[in-house]
C-alpha positions as CSV (number, residue, x, y, z in Angstrom):
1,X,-3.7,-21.7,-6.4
2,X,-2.2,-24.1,-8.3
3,X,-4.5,-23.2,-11.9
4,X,-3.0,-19.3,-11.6
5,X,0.7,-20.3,-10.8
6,X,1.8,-22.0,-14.1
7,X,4.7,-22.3,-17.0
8,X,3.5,-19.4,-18.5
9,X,3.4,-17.2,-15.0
10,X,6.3,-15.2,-13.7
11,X,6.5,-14.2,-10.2
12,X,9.4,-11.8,-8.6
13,X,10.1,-9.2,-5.8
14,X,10.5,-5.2,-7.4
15,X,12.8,-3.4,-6.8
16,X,11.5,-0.7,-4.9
17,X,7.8,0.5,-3.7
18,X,7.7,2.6,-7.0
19,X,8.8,-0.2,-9.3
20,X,6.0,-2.7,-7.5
21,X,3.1,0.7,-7.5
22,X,4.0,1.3,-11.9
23,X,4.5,-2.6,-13.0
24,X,1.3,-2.5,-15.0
25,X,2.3,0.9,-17.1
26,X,6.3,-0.3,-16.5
27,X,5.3,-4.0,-18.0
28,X,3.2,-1.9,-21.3
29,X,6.0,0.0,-21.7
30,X,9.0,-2.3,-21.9
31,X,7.1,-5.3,-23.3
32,X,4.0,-5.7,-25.6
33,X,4.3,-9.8,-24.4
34,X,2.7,-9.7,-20.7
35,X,-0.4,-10.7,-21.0
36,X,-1.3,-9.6,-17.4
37,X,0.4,-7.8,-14.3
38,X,-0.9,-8.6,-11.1
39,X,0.2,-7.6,-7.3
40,X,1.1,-10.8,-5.7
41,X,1.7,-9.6,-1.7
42,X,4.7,-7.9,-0.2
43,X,6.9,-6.5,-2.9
44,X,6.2,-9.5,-5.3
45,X,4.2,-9.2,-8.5
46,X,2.8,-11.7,-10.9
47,X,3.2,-11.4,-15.1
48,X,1.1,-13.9,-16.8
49,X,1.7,-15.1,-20.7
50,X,0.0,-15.9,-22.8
51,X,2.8,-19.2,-23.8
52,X,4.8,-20.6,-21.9
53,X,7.6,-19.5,-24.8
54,X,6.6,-16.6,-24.4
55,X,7.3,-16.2,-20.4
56,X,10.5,-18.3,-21.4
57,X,12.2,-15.7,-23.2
58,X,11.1,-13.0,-21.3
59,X,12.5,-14.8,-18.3
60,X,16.1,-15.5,-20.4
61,X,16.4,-12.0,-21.4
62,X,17.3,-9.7,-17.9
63,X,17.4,-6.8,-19.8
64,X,13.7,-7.0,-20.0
65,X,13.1,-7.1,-16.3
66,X,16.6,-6.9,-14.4
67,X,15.4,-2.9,-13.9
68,X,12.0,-3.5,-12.2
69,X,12.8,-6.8,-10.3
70,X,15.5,-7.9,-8.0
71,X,14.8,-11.6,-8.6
72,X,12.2,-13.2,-11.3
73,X,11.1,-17.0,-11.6
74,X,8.7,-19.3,-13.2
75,X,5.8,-19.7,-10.9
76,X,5.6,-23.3,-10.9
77,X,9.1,-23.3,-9.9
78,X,8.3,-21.7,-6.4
79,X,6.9,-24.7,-4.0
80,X,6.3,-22.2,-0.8
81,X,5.2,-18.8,-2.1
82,X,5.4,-16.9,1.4
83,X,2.4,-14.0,1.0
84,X,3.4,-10.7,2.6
85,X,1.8,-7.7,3.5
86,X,2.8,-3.7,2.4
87,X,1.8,-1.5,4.7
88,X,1.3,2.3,4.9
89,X,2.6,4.4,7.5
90,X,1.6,7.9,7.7
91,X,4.5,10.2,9.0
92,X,3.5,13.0,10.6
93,X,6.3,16.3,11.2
94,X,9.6,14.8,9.2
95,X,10.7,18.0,6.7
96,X,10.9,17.3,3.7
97,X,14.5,18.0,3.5
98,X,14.7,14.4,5.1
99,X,12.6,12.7,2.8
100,X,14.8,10.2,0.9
101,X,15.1,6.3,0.8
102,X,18.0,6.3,3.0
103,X,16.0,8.1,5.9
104,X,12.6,5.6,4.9
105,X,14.7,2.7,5.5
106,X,16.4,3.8,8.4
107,X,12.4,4.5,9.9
108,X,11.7,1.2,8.8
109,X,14.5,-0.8,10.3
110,X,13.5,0.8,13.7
111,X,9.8,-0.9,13.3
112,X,10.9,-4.2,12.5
């Protein structure tokens, strides 16, 4: 694990489902610097650099991730990466008058 998780590797939780499902096209469109955008388990995803520098300034400057990622840090800089599962649930009879982040959540606190 160690080889993959290095200075020039950023790893941090999206924002949303929809942020986490679009990094790759989200990543090519705000930046031209990521070398490659990986899912990393749970809502965390992995940017890899080509430089350290390069990951660096990325990291420095929020405005280029602060709208896809609640949080964003140097791989090497997180001892215990905890892995976590996303999982699919299949609703079956909710109108779609009640289809809305606010309801999902609500759905998913009940499961937890």
């Amino acid at each position: 694990m160690e080889r993959w998780i290095q200075k020039s590797t950023l790893i941090g939780v999206a924002l949303s489902i929809d942020h986490l499902g679009h990094l790759p096209a989200l990543m090519s469109i705000y930046n031209d610097k990521v070398a490659d955008v990986k899912y990393h388990g749970g809502m965390m995803g992995r940017l890899s650099f080509d430089s350290n520098v390069e990951a660096g300034v990325f990291l420095e400057n929020k405005r280029n991730w602060e709208n896809m990622f609640k949080w964003l840090r140097l791989g090497k800089e997180l001892d215990n990466i905890q892995f976590e599962r996303v999982a699919w649930i299949r609703i079956v009879g909710l109108p779609i008058k009640y289809w809305s982040e606010h309801i999902f959540l609500k759905l998913q606190e009940a499961l937890e």
